[in-house]
C-alpha positions in Angstrom: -79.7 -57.4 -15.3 -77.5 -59.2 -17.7 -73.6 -58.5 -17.2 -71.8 -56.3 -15.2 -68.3 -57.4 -15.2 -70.2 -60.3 -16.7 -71.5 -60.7 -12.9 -68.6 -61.6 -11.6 -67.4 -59.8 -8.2 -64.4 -58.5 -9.2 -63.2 -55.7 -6.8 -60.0 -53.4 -6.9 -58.6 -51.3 -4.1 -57.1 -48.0 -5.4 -53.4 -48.2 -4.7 -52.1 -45.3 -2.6 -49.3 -42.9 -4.0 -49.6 -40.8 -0.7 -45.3 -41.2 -0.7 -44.6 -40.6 -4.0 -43.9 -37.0 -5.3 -46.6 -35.2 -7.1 -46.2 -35.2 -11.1 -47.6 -32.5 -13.7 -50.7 -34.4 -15.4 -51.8 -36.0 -12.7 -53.7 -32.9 -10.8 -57.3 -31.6 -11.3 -57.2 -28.2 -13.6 -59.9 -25.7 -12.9 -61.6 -24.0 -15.8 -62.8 -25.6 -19.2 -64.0 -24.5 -22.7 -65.2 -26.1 -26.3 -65.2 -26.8 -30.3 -65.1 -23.0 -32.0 -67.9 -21.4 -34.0 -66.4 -23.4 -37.2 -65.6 -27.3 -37.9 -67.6 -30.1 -37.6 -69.4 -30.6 -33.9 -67.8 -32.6 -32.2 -70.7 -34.8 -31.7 -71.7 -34.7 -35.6 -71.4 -38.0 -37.2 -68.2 -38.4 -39.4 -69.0 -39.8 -42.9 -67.0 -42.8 -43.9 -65.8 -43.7 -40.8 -68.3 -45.7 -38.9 -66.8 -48.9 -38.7 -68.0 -51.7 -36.6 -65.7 -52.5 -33.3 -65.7 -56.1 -32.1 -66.9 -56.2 -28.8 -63.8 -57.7 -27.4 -61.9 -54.0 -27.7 -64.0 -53.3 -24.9 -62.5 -56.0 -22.7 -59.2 -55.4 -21.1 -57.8 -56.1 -17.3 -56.7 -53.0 -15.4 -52.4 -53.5 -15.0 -51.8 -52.3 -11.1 -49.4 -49.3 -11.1 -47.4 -51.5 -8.3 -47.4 -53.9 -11.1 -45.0 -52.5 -12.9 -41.3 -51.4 -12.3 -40.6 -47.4 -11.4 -37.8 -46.4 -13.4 -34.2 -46.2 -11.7 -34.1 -42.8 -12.4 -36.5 -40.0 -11.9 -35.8 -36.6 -13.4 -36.4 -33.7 -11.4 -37.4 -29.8 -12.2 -34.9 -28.2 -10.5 -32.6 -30.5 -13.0 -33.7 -28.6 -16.4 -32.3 -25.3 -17.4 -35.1 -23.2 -16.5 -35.5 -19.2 -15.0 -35.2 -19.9 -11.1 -38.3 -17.5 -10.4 -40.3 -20.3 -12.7 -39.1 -23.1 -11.0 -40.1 -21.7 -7.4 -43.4 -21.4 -9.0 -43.5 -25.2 -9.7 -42.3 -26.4 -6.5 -45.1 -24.2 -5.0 -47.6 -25.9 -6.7 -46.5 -29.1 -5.4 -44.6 -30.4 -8.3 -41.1 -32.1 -8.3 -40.7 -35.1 -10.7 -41.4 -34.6 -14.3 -43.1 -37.4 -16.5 -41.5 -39.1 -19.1 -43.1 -36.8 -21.4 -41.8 -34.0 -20.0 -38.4 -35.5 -19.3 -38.2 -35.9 -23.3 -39.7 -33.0 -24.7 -38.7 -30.0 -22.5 -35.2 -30.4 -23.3 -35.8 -29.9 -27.4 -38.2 -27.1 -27.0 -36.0 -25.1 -24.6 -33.2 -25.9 -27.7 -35.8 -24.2 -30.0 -36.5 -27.6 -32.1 -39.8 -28.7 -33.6 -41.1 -31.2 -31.5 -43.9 -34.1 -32.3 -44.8 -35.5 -28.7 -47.0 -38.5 -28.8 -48.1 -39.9 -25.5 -50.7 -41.7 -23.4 -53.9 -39.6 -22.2 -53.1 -38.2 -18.4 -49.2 -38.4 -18.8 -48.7 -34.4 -18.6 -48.8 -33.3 -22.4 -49.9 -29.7 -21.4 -47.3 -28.7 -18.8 -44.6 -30.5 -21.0 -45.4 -27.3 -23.7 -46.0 -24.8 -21.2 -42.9 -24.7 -19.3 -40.4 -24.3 -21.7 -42.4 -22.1 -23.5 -43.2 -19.7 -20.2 -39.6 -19.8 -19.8 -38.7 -18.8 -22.9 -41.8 -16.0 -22.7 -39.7 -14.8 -19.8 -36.4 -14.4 -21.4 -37.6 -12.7 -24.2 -41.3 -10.1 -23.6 -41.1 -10.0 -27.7 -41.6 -13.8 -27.8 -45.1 -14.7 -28.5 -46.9 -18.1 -28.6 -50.4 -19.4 -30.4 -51.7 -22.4 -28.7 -54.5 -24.0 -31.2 -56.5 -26.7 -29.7 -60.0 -28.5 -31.1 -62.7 -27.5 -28.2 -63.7 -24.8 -26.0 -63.1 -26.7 -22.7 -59.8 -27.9 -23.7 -58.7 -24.2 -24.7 -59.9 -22.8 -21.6 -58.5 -25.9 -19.8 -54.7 -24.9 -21.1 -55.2 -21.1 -20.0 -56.1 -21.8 -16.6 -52.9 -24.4 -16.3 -50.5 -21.5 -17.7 -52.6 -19.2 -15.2 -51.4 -21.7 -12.3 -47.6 -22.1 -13.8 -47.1 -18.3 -14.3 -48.5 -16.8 -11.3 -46.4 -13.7 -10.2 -44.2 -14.5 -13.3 -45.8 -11.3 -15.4 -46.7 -13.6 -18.2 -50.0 -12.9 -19.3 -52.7 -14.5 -21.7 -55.7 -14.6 -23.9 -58.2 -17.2 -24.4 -60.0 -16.6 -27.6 -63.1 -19.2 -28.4 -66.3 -19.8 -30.3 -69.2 -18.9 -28.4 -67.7 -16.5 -26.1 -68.0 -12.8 -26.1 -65.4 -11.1 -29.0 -65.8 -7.7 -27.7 -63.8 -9.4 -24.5 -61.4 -11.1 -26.0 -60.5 -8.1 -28.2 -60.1 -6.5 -25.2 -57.5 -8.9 -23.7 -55.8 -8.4 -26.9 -54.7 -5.2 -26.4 -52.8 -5.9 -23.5 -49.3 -7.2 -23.8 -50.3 -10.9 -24.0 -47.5 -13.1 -24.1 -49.7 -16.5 -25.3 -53.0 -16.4 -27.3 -55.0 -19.6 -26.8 -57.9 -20.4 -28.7 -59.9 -23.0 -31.1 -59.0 -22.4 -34.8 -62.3 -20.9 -36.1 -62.3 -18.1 -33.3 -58.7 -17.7 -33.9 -59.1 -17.4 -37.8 -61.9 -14.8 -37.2 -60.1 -12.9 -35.1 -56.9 -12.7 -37.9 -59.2 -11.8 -40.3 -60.3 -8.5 -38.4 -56.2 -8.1 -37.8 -57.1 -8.5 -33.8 -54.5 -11.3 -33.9 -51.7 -10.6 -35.9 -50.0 -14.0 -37.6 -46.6 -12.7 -37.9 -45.6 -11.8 -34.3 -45.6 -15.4 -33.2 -42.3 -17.2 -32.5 -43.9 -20.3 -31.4 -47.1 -22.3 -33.0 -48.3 -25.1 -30.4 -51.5 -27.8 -31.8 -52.5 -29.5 -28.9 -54.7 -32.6 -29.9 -54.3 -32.5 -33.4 -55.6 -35.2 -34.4 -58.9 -34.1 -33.3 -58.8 -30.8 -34.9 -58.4 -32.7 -38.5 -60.9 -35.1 -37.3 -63.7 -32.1 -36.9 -62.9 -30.3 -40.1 -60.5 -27.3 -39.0 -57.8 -28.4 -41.3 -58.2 -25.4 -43.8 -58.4 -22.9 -41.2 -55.3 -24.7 -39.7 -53.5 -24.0 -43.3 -54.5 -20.7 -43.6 -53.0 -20.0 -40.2 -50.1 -21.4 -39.9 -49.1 -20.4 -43.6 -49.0 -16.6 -42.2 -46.8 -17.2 -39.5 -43.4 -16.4 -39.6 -41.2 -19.4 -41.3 -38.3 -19.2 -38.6 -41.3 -20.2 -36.1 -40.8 -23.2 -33.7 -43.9 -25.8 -34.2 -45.3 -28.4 -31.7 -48.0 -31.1 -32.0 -48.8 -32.7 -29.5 -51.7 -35.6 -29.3 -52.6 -39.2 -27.8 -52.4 -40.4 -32.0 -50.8 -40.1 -34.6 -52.5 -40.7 -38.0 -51.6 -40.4 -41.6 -53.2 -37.2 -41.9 -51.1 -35.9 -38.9 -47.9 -37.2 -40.6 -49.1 -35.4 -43.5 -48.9 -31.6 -41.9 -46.0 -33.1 -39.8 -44.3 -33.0 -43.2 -46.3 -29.4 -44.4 -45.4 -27.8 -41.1 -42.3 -28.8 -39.4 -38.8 -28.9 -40.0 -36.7 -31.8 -38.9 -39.0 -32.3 -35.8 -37.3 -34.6 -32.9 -40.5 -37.4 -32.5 -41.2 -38.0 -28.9 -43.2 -41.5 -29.1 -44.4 -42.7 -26.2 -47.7 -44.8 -26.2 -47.0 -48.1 -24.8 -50.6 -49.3 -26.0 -54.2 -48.4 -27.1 -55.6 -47.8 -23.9 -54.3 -46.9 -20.0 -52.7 -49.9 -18.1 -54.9 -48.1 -14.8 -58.6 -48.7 -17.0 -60.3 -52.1 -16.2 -62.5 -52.5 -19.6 -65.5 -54.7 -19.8 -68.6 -54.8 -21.5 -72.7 -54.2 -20.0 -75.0 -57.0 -21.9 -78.5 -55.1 -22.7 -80.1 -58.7 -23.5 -83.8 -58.6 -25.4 -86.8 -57.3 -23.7 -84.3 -55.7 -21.0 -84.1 -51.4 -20.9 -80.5 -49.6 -21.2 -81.5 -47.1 -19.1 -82.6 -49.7 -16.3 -79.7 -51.1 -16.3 -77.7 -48.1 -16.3 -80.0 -46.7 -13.0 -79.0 -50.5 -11.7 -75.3 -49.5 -12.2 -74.8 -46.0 -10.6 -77.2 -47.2 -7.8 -73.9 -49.1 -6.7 -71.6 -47.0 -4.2 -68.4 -47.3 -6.2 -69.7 -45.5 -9.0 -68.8 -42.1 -7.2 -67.8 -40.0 -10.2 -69.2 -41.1 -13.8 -68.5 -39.4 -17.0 -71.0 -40.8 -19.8 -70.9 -41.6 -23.2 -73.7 -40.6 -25.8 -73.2 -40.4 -29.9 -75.8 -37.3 -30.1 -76.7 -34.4 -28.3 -80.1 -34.6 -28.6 -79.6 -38.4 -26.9 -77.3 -36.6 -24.1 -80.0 -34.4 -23.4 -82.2 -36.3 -22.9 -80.2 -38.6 -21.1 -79.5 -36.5 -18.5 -82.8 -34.9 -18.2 -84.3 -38.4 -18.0 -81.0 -39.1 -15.4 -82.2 -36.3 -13.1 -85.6 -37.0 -12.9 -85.1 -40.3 -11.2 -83.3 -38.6 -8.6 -79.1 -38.5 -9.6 -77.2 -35.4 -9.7 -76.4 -35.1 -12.9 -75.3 -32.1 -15.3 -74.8 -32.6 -19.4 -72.6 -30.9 -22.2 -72.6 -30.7 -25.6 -72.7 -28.7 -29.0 -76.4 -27.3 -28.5 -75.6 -26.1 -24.9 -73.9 -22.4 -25.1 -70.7 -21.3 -23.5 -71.9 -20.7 -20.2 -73.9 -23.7 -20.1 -71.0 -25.9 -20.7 -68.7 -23.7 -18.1 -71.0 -23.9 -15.3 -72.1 -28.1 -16.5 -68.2 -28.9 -16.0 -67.3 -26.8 -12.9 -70.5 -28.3 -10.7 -69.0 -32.0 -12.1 -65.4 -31.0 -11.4 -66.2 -29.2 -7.8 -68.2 -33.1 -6.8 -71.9 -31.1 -6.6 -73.0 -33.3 -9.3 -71.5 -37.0 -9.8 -72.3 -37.7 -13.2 -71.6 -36.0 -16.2 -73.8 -36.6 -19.7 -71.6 -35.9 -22.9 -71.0 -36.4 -26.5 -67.3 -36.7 -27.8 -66.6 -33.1 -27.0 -65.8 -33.9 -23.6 -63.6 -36.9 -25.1 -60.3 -35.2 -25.7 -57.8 -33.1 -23.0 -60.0 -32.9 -20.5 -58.2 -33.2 -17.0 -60.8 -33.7 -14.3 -59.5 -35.5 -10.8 -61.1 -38.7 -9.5 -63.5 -39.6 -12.2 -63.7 -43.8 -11.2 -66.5 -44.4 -14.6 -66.5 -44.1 -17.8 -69.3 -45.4 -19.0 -70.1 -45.2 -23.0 -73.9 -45.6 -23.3 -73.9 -45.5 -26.7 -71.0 -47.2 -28.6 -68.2 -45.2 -29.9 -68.4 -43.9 -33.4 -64.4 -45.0 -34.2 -62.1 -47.3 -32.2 -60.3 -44.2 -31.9 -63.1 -42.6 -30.2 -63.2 -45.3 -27.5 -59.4 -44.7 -26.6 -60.3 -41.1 -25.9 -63.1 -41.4 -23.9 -62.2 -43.8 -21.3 -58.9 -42.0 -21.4 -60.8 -39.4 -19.2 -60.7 -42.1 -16.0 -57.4 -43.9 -14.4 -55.3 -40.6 -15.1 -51.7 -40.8 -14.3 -51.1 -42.9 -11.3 -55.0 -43.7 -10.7 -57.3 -46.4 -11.3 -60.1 -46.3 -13.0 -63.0 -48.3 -14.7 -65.0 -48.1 -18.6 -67.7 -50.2 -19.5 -69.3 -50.1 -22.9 -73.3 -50.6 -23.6 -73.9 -53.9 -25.6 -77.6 -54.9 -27.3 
């Protein structure tokens, strides 16, 4: 077998943060979700874009988190202007030190400003929106928020994390997706829901039969926006933002920013403070490298060779299609691994149940196409392994953004022929 780490017996220990306060963003979330009935799937190619990526992207040393400098100071929950009952609720989670994307964001929303918060994968994006905006759902039972985001398991990721933040706090939800039963989420619609999450198709559905009603929203939140343009959902994004009220207070939030982005930043928000915050393309906690498939040699040998080592103890891979991933993982599980697989042709419980057996450790290895790329927060992956190469550059950044998450270490290695 040609090339793992180019053969060469490189070995990191994974440094200990046993002393250090716990941060939002770096925790396991229970629950998941996926893309709505509309849009592109998430696995569908993207005309126009395939570009070839050198090789070398795929190379890039790991920087220690002792490496580099804590900052002198450290902001702290209790130091924000929040409702005291919500701040208990934080500390008993566990949580006492915001991230720096938190630090610089929760201030402006609790001001009621636009906000654009840009921001490395794993830094705490969701709990930076939800906070201010449970707090100000508490101040105020009239005050209603729409959370859009691009998949199922990311909506259903967000709901379970407000779930967790308002516990006891009489803040309740609704998590309204593609795929999913209607006559349910109807249901949860009549109750005095405080947040509506949901993917945009689902979302625009639901308008259209007057089940979710536009005007009553005080706050718009697009969690990985980028990603929601990228899979076609940037009409139904217009026609729903377009009926909410004009006074409302707008966030994006995402890992990128693109043109397109800066384009609805301009359509959509007024005067936004800009929260930038990537330091680079990829984590300084990923070690990147590339797996050499020479001639005559099989990629799936070599990936069997791979996981057959004991450091690959949690492995999320990579495939462009879902008929690939499928059979992938079927081919995965026959030689003895415990493996599960999502993607677009799977249904909603398929995918629920697939994530929850990866995310509870009874399987070790996950099979997916790019819908598992974006917002998912699973603990402890240590692989990401892309068995197929990445469709976009951009692409690459998300998917091995799903390993050496906040604090932690983590390794990618891409597939070469």
């Amino acid at each position: 077998m040609e090339a793992y780490y180019m053969q060469k017996k490189r070995s990191f220990s994974k440094p200990s943060f046993s002393a250090r306060p716990r941060r939002f963003g770096n925790r396991n979330t229970s629950g998941s979700g996926n893309q709505s009935s509309r849009g592109r799937s998430a696995s569908a190619p993207r005309r126009g874009r395939g570009i070839k990526i050198d090789p070398a992207k795929f190379v890039n040393k790991a920087v220690m988190a002792n490496e580099t400098a804590r900052p002198e100071i450290e902001y702290k929950f209790n130091d924000f202007s929040l409702n005291s009952q919500l701040k208990h609720q934080i500390e008993n989670r566990g949580y006492k030190i915001a991230t720096t994307i938190q630090e610089q964001t929760i201030p402006h929303i609790l001001a009621g400003k636009d906000v654009v918060g840009i921001a490395d994968t794993g830094t705490g994006k969701t709990a930076a929106f939800l906070v201010p905006l449970i707090n100000k759902a508490m101040a105020d039972k009239r005050y209603k928020v729409l959370i859009i985001a691009p998949t199922r398991e990311l909506a259903v990721q967000i709901n379970q994390e407000l779930k967790d933040l308002s516990k006891g706090l009489h803040i309740y939800s609704a998590c309204c997706v593609g795929g999913a039963n209607i006559s349910r989420q109807i249901y949860e619609l009549r109750q005095d829901t405080s947040f509506i999450i949901g993917t945009p198709g689902r979302l625009k559905d639901l308008a259209e039969r007057n089940r979710v009603q536009l005007l009553k929203f005080s706050a718009v939140v697009l969690d990985e926006a980028d990603r929601m343009l990228d899979m076609g959902f940037i009409a139904d994004i217009r026609a729903m933002l377009a009926k909410t009220p004009q006074n409302r207070q707008t966030l994006f939030f995402s890992a990128t920013l693109s043109r397109e982005i800066e384009k609805l930043i301009g359509e959509f928000l007024r005067e936004p403070e800009r929260i930038f915050l990537k330091t680079r393309d990829t984590s300084k906690n990923v070690e990147q490298d590339v797996v050499r498939v020479g001639n005559g040699k099989s990629k799936i040998e070599t990936l069997h060779n791979l996981l057959n080592n004991k450091e690959f103890e949690k492995v999320l891979i990579f495939g462009r299609t879902k008929y690939g991933v499928e059979h992938l993982y079927q081919t995965l599980q026959k030689r003895g691994f415990k493996a599960e697989s999502i993607h677009g042709n799977k249904n909603f419980s398929g995918r629920q149940r697939a994530l929850e057996l990866f995310k509870t450790n009874r399987v070790n290895i996950l099979v997916a196409t790019d819908v598992a790329a974006r917002g998912l927060d699973i603990s402890d992956i240590t692989h990401v392994i892309n068995f197929d190469i990445p469709e976009t550059y951009e692409d690459y950044i998300h998917r091995i953004g799903r390993t050496g998450r906040g604090e932690k270490f983590g390794k990618a290695l891409t597939f070469i022929e």
